[in-house]
C-alpha positions, 0 to 999 in steps of 0.5 A, spaced: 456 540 484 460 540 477 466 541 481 464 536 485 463 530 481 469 532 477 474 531 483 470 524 485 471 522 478 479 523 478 480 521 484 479 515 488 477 518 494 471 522 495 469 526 500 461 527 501 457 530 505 452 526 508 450 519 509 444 514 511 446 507 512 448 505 519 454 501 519 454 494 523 455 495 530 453 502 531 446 505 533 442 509 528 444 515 533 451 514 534 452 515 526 447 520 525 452 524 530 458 523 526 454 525 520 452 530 523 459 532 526 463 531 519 465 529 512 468 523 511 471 519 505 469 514 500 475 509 497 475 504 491 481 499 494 484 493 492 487 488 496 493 488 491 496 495 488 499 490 483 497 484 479 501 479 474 498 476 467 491 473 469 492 474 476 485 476 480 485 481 486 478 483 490 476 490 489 471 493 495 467 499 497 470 503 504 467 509 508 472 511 512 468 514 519 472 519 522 473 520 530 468 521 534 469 528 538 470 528 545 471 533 549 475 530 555 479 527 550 485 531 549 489 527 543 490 531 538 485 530 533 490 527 527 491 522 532 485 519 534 483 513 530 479 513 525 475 506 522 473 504 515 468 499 515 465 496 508 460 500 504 453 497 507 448 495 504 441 494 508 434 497 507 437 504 507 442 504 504 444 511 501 446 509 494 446 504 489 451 500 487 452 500 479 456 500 473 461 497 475 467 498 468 473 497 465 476 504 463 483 503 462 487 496 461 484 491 459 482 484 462 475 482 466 471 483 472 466 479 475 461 484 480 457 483 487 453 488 489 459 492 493 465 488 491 468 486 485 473 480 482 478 483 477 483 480 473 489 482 469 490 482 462 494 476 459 498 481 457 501 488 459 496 493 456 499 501 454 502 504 460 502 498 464 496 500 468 489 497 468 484 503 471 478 500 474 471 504 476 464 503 480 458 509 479 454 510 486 448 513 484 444 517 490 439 514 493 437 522 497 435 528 493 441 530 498 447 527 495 451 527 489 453 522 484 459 518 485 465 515 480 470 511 484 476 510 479 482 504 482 489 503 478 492 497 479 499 496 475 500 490 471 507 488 473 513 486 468 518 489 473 523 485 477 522 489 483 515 493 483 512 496 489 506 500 490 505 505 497 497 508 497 495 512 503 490 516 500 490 520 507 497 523 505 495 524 498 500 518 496 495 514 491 498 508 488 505 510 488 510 506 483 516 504 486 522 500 481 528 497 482 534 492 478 539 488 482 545 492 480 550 486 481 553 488 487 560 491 488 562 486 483 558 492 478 559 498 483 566 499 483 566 506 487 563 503 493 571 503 494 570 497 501 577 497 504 579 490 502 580 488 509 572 489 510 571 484 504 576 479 507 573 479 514 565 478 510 567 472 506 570 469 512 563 470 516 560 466 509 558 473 507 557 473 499 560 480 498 555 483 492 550 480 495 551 484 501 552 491 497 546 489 492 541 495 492 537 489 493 539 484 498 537 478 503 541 476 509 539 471 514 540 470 521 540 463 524 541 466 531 534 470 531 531 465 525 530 471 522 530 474 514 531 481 512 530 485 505 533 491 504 532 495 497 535 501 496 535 507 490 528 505 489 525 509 483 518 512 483 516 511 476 508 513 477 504 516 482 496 517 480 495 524 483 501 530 483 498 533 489 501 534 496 504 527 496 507 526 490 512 532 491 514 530 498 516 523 495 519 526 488 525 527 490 528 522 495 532 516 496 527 511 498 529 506 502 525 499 504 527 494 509 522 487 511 524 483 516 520 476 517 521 469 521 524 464 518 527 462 512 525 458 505 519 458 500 513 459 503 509 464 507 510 468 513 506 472 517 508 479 518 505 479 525 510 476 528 516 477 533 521 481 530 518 482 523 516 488 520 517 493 515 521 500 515 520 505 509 524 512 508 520 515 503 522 522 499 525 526 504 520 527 510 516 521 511 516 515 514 513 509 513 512 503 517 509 497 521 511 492 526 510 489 533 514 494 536 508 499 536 502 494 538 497 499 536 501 499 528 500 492 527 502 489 520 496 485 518 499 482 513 505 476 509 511 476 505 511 470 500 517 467 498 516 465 491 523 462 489 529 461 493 537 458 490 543 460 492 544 466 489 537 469 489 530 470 493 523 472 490 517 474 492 511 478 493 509 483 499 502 485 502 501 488 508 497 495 511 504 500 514 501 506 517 506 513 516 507 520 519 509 526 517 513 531 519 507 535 520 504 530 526 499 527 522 498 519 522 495 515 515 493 508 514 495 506 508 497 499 503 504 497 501 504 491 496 509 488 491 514 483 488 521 483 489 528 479 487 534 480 492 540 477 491 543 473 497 549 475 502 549 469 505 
């Protein structure tokens, strides 16, 4: 049992047992059955992985429910889709929601029951990292005590993003990067002066177009794409299996979205989506190119002048690994690109 509750208090997901409440929608016999057949997984999430000075996000309780067995079903187990639901709360509930806290960080939180507002401090604390926690006190002399931790990062950086598949053992990992100016500042990219040439003849702005950080627009497709290259992980929550698979690795990003301008654009769209290489094995991702891997989620452009662009990302991308496995995790951040055209 120690050991137990000492895996769940540093980590924020939390393998149990056990469990009594029946989510909406389902019999009492189907989830007895799935009880009955495995455990499953108990997450603090936020709908942010970052968050400004005084900027809020919304933190809830999930289960995530494993597949039901089939034996005419010949899918390979890590394929079959899980569900995640929030944590209910009815008559027979199985654990009671309490003591809701600020551990690390500063800052306010304002609670309901099973989710809870947070927001950030005004300005960024020791570590630039805020960790917040809830206690799930059993309601059956059958189950363990329960402390959820979430960290949210409080964000300084010029490009910040944050990638969290629990399932991959990747718990909010913290990707930076800076402008580096383009070719204009890297002069060992050694571009033949005729392919230079040839770009400022198509309108192309060269160091936007060799930035590490880099938006280029299509007018033909009404489509925008960000590209970030040599991001940098400079935090990750766990040093298990999923921090030495992305350790070590050039990490490259790619967003796509319709349209161009400030505003907000839905990454659900045709033709947007994003594509991430992490470390040197695992591929992130979402789009409508795979109807099952939507992306459910927006990129926001914040400021747009004639030589940068801004904005925040949030979005769910699933990944998989060279071992088969398939994840559904959270990609969320800020950005500044430089402009190629």
């Amino acid at each position: 049992m120690k050991k137990l509750l000492l895996i769940c208090f540093f980590f924020t997901t939390c393998v149990i047992e056990s469990f009594a409440q029946t989510p909406e929608g389902w019999t009492k016999e189907m989830w007895d059955e799935v009880v009955a057949s495995k455990a499953f997984k108990l997450n603090l999430v936020s709908d942010k992985g970052l968050l400004e000075a005084s900027e809020s996000c919304m933190l809830s309780i999930e289960v995530t429910v494993p597949p039901k067995a089939n034996p005419d079903d010949d899918t390979p187990e890590l394929f079959r889709k899980s569900q995640t639901i929030k944590l209910p709360n009815g008559e027979e509930k199985p654990y009671k929601v309490t003591n809701w806290r600020i551990v690390e960080g500063g800052g306010n939180i304002i609670t309901d029951i099973n989710s809870a507002t947070y927001t950030a401090p005004k300005s960024a604390p020791n570590g630039k990292k805020m960790i917040v926690s809830v206690e799930l006190l059993p309601q059956s002399t059958n189950l363990p005590k329960v402390t959820l931790l979430k960290t949210i990062y409080f964000s300084e950086n010029e490009t910040f993003f944050t990638l969290h598949i629990p399932d991959l053992g990747i718990i909010n990992a913290k990707f930076v990067t800076k402008i580096d100016g383009g070719i204009g500042k890297t002069a060992n990219l050694n571009l033949p002066q005729a392919a230079i040439d040839a770009a400022k003849q198509k309108g192309y702005n060269i160091n936007g177009l060799t930035a590490n950080a880099m938006h280029i627009y299509d007018s033909n497709q009404n489509l925008s794409v960000l590209r970030f290259t040599g991001l940098a992980l400079e935090a990750i929550d766990t040093d298990g299996d999923g921090s030495k698979n992305i350790a070590n690795g050039n990490n490259i990003l790619a967003i796509a979205y319709k349209g161009v301008g400030a505003g907000t654009f839905n990454l659900e769209a045709e033709n947007s989506g994003v594509n991430m290489v992490v470390g040197t094995q695992l591929g992130v991702g979402c789009g409508d190119t795979n109807e099952d891997k939507f992306c459910t989620g927006s990129v926001i452009i914040t400021h747009e002048d004639a030589k940068y662009i801004e904005g925040k990302i949030n979005t769910i991308v699933y990944a998989g690994d060279y071992n088969g496995q398939i994840a559904r995790g959270r990609l969320s951040g800020k950005f500044k690109a430089m402009r190629a055209n």
